[in-house]
N, C-alpha and C positions, 0 to 999 in steps of 0.2 A: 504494500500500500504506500501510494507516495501522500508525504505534506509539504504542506509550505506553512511557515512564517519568515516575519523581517525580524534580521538582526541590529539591535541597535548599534548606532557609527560608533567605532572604540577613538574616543574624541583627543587621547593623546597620539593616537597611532598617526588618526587623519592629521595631525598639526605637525607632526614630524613629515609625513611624505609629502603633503602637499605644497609644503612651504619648497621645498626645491622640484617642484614641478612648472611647465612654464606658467607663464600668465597669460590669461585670454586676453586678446587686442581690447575683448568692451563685453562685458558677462553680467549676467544677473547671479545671485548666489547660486552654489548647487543645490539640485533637489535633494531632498532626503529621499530613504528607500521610501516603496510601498509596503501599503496593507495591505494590501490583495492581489492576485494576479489578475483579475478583474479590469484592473486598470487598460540590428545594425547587427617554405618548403626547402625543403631541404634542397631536393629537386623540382623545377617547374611544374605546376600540377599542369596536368594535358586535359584543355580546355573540350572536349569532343564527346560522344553518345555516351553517357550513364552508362556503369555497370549494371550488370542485370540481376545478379545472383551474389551470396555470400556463403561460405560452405560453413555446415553447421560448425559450434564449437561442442566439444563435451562438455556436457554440467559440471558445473563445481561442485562435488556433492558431496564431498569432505573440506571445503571452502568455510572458514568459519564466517560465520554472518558480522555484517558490519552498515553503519548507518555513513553517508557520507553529505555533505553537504555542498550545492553546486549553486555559486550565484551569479546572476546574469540580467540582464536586460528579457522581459519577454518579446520576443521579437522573431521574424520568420530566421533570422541568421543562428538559430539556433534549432535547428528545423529536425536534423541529423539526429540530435540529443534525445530531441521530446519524441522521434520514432521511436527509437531505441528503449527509451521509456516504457512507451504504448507495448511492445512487443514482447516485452521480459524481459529482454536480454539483461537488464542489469540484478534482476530477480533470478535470473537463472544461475548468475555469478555469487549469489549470495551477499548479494548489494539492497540494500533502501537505500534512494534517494531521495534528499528533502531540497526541494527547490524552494530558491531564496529571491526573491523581485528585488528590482531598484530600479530608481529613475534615470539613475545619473552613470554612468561608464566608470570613472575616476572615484565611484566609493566604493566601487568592488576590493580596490584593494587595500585596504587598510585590515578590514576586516580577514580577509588571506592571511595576512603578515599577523594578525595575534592568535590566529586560527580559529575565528569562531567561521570560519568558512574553509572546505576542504579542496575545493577547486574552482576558478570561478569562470568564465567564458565571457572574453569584449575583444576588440581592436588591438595590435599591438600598438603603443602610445609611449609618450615621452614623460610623463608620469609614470608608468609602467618602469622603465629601464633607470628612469631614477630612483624609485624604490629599490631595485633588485642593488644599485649603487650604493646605497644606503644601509646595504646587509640584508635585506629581507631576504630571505630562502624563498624564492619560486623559481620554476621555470613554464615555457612553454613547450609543450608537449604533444601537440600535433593540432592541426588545422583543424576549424570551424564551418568556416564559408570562404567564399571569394564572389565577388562580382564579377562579372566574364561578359564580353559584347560577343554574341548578341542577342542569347536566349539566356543568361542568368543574372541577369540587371537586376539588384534587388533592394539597391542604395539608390535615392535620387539628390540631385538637386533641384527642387521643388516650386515652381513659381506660384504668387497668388493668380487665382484664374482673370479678376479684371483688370493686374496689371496684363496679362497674354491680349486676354479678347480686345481691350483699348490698342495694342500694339504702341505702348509706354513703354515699355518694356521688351527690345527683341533681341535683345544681346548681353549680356554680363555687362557690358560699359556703361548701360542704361540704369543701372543699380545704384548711379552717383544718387547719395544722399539722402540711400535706403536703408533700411536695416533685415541685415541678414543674421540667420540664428545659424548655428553650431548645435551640438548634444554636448558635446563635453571639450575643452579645452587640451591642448597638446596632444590631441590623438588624429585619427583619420579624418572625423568632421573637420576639425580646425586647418587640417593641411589640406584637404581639397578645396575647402574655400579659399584657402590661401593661393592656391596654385591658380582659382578662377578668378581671384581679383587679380593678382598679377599679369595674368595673359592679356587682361581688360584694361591694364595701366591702370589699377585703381590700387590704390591705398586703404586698410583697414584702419579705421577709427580715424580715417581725416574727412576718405570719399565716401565709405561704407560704415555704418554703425554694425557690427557684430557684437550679436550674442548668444550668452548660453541660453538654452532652454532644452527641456527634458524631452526626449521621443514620444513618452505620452502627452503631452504640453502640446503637439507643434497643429493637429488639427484648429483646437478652438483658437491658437493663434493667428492660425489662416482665417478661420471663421470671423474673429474678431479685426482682423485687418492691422493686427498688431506689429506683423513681420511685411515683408516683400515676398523673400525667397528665405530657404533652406536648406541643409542638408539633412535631409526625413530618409530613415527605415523604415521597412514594411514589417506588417499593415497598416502601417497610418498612411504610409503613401498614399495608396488605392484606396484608404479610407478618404481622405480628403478629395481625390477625385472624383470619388462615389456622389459623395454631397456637395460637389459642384464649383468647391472652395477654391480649388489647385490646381494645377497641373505639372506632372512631369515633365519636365522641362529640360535635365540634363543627367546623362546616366556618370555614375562615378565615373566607369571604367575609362572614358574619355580621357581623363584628366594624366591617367597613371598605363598608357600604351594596349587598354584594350581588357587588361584583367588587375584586380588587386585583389590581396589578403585582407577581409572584412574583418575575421574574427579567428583566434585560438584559442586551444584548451591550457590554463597553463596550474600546476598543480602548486598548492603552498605548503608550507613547512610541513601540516599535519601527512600527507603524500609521502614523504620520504621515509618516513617510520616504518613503512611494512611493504616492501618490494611488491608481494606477493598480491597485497588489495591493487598493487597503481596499476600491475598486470590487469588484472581481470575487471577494472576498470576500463581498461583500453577495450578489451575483448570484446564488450557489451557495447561501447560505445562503437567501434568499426564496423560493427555487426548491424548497430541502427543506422549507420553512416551508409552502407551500401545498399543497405533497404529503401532507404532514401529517395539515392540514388536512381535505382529500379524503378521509382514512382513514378519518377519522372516523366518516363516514356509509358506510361500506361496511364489512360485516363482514371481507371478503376483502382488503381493504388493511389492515385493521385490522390484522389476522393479520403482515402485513408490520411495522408498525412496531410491535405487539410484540416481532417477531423482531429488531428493529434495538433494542428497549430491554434482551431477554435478554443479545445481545452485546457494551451496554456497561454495565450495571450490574449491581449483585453479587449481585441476582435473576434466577435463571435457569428458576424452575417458571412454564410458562406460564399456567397454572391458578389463580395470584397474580393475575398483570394480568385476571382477567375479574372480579376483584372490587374493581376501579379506575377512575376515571373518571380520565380524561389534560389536560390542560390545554389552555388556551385558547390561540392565538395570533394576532395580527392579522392578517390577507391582506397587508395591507403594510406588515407589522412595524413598526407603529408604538408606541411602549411610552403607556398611557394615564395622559397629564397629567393628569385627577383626582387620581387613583391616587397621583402620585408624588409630588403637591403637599400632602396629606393624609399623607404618610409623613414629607416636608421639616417639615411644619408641629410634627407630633408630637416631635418630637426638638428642633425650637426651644421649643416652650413647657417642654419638660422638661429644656431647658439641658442637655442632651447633649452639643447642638451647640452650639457658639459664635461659630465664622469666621464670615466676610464670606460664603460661596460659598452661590448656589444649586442646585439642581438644573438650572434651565436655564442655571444660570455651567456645566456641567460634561454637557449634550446638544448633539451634534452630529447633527442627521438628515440630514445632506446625504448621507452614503453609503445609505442605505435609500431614500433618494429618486429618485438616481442607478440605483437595483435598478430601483424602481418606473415610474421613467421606460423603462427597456429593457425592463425584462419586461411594463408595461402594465398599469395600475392596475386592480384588484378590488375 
């Protein structure tokens, strides 16, 4: 049986990492978690047809039982996960999972680092790699998502619909004087819009007001005429174009040569204690990753893990997801080194970052590999 609750921000942890993370150009506070769920490689992953199949694993049935705690954004970038949920696979390994909501990207890790959270799933980010800088014991551990041109766009940049239909608005250069939102600061939102002001000769916080606001936040922002544009995950994407508010307006991949790393799994201190759980974590997780996968190309699976995205995020009309494409994931989770090396690079040249650490100071793929070695490479 899965739960959820929110854990509360461990309030020294967050003052220690956040203060050497960067600073957003122009932010409203962060959100705190939610209440409810009610309420975004090693080697290149290869962008082309889903796998189809994953070969069973044996039960764990001398596997001593263990409760683990995963916290993340509910969002479709975590699509792979909540299959793998639906199916057993982590019940079959002798796993409970307790999924953990939040609004915000950037409080996932705090709570990692005192370990009241045992794995949590977001963007790789510059926050992120300045924690790890900082002594915190995590790593990441195998791939999430990716955005991919032209059938796994699952990230947008999001216009309001009357600045589009006015034609106000038909180019990023047009943005002078507008306010654009981000999800979280120093991670993939803040660098894509950074990359689309740039192209546009626009400056953040002279030509552009940038801010934070939460993924669940960014509808009634459009709603209320609060923002211009955005960088929105699904479902709210195709929520907001459902209700008329939005439109898709520019897919990430654009920005970053056609595909990027959305999201990783990355495991925290409590993960290192017992080899044998991180194993059989992976196991259940690769196993829902290829099912996934499979869905893809079949309407009738599909049907499934939209019903696995209704029941854990805070979109429940299934009529939304048919005006969504769902994200990419490797066959054998592997998260794509371009990708993350091009994300590392961005945030050194813009002195964001400053430690010693890289991104591959702070990947570990021996547990995906250990998946891949049992379940049989794809």
């Amino acid at each position: 049986m899965f739960s959820r609750k929110i854990w509360p921000l461990a309030l020294a942890m967050v003052v220690l990492l956040t203060a050497g993370a960067c600073a957003p150009t122009a932010s409203s506070p962060t959100a705190a978690p939610t209440k409810a769920a009610a309420a975004a490689p090693t080697q290149a992953a290869s962008i082309a047809t889903p796998a189809t199949a994953a070969t069973p694993a044996a039960p764990a049935a001398t596997a001593k039982p263990v409760t683990l705690k995963y916290g993340s954004l509910p969002g479709v970038f975590n699509a792979a996960f909540y299959v793998g949920m639906d199916k057993g696979y982590f019940k079959e390994q002798g796993i409970t999972i307790e999924t953990v909501d939040f609004k915000a990207i950037n409080d996932l890790i705090a709570p990692l680092g005192t370990g009241q959270l045992d794995i949590i799933g977001m963007p790789p980010s510059a926050p992120l790699i300045t924690a790890a800088d900082r002594g915190i014991e995590l790593k990441m551990v195998a791939g999430l998502s990716a955005s991919a041109a032209p059938t796994y766009e699952h990230t947008w940049i999001v216009l309001r619909k009357d600045l589009k239909d006015s034609g106000q608005v038909k180019t990023a250069a047009d943005l002078k004087g507008q306010k654009v939102a981000i999800t979280s600061p120093g991670g993939l939102a803040d660098q894509t819009v950074q990359i689309m002001l740039d192209q546009a000769k626009l400056k953040p916080g002279t030509d552009v007001e940038v801010v934070t606001l939460a993924a669940a936040d960014a509808t009634a922002a459009f709603a209320n005429k609060a923002i211009a544009a955005g960088y929105t995950l699904e479902p709210q994407a195709s929520q907001s174009v459902q209700q008329g508010i939005a439109e898709k307006w520019l897919p990430i991949s654009q920005f970053f040569g056609g595909k990027v790393q959305t999201g990783v799994i990355i495991y925290g201190p409590n993960m290192f204690k017992d080899k044998d759980v991180a194993q059989r974590f992976m196991v259940a997780y690769l196993k829902g990753a290829r099912d996934y996968l499979a869905s893809l190309a079949s309407k009738d699976k599909r049907t499934d893990t939209v019903n696995s995205l209704i029941k854990y995020t805070p979109v429940k009309d299934p009529k939304v997801y048919d005006l969504m494409q769902l994200p990419y994931v490797d066959p054998n989770g592997q998260p794509d080194k371009s990708s993350l090396d091009s994300q590392y690079k961005f945030w050194v040249d813009k002195e964001v970052y400053k430690g010693t650490k890289t991104f591959d100071d702070i990947t570990d793929l021996s547990y995906i590999n250990y998946a891949v070695q049992k379940l049989g490479k794809q």
